[in-house]
N, C-alpha and C positions, 0 to 999 in steps of 0.2 A: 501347638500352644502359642498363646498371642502374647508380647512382650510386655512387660507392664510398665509404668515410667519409673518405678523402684531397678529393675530389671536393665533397662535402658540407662540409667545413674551407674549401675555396677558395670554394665560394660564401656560406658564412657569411661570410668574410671581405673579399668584394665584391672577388675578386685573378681577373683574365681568364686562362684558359686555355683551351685547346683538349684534347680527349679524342680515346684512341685506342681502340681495339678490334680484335685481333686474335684473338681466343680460337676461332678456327676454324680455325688450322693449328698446325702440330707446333714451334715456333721454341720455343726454350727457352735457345740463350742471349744475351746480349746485342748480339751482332753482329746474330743471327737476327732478331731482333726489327726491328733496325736495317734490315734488307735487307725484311724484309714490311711495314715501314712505308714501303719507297721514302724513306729517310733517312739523310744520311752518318753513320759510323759515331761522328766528333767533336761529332755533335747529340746522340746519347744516352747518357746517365748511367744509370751502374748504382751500385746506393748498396748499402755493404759496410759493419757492422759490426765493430768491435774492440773487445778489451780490455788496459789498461795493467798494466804492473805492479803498479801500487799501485791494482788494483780497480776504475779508472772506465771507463765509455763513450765510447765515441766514434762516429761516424758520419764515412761518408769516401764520395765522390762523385766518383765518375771518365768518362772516356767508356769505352764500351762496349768497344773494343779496347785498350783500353791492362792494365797492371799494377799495382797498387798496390806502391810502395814503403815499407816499413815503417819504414823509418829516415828517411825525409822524415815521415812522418805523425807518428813521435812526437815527431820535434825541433817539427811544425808545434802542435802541442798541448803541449811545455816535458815530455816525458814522455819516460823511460831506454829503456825501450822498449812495443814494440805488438803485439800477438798477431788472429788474426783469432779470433771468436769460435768455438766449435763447432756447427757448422749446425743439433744438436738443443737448443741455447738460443735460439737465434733468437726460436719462437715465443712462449719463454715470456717474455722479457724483453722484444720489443717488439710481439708482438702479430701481426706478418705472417710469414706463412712462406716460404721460399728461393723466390724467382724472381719475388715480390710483393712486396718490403719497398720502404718508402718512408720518408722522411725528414719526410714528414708523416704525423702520427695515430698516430704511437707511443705506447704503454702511458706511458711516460717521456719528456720531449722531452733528448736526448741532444747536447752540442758537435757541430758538422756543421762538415767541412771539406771544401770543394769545389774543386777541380782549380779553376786561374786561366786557366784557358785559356776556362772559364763568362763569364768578364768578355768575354770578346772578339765574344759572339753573343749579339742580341736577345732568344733563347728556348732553353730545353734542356729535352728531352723525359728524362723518367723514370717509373719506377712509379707509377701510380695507388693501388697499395694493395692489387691481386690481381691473381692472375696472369691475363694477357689484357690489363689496363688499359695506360694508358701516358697521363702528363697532359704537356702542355707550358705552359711559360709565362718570362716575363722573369726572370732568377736576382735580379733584384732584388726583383722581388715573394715570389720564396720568402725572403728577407730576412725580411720582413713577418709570417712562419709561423713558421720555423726561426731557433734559435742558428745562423747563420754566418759562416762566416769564408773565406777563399781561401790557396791557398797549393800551387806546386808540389809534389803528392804522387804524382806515378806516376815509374816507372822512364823 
C-alpha cells in the first residue's frame, strides 16, 4: 500500500495509527466503507466541510451514519449560520477530493469540530487522504495534527 501525505504527516509526527485499504471494491459511501472494513458504523468519521456566513471554514467530523446538523455546527463555532461547501470547491480549497478528504494535509489547516461521541472510544477511523485509504488512530492524537475541538454536532 502507497503512503498517503495524511500518512506521511502521521509519521513525521511520530502519532501511531493503523492504515486501511480498501480500494478494490465499489463502497463509496461512508457506511460502505464501514461495513468492507468489518467496522461499526460509530468507528468511522467522515469529515465534511462548510462555510459561515461571514467567509470562514470550518471542518465537521461525524460517524459515518449519522447527519450533520447545521445549527449545532454554527452555534459550536459562535457563527449565525453554516452552509456545506459546494463539492466543486472542495478540491480547490483543500486539496482532496469528495470521498478522500481528511482533516489532515489540507492546502489550509481549517477549525475541526468533532462529534463528542470521538471522546468515548480509544480510536476512530477516517480518511487517509484518497480515496481507498482510511487511517485510524486515538482522537487525541489527532489533537496533536488538527485545530480541534468536540461538540454535539449531528441531528
Amino acid at each position: 500500500m502507497e503512503k498517503t501525505n495524511v500518512m506521511r504527516i502521521l509519521d513525521q509526527k511520530k502519532i501511531n495509527y493503523k492504515e486501511y485499504f480498501y480500494g478494490d471494491t465499489e463502497a463509496i459511501s461512508g457506511v460502505e466503507v464501514a461495513n468492507v472494513l468489518n467496522q461499526d458504523e460509530k468507528h468511522v468519521y467522515k469529515t465534511l466541510v462548510t462555510v459561515s456566513k461571514s467567509k470562514k471554514y470550518y471542518v465537521f467530523m461525524i460517524p459515518v451514519a449519522e447527519e450533520l446538523d447545521l445549527k449545532k455546527c454554527a452555534k459550536s463555532v459562535n457563527e449565525k449560520s453554516i452552509d456545506m461547501i459546494p463539492q466543486k470547491e472542495l478540491l480547490p480549497l483543500t486539496g482532496y477530493i469528495h470521498g478522500g478528504c481528511s482533516p489532515i494535509g489540507m492546502k489550509k489547516q481549517f477549525k475541526t469540530v468533532i462529534h463528542n461521541t470521538a471522546l468515548e472510544q480509544d480510536t476512530i477511523i477516517f480518511s487517509g487522504g484518497k480515496i481507498g485509504y482510511q487511517v485510524e488512530l486515538n482522537p487525541k492524537d489527532l489533537e496533536k495534527v488538527v485545530n480541534l475541538t468536540y461538540f454535539d454536532i449531528i441531528k
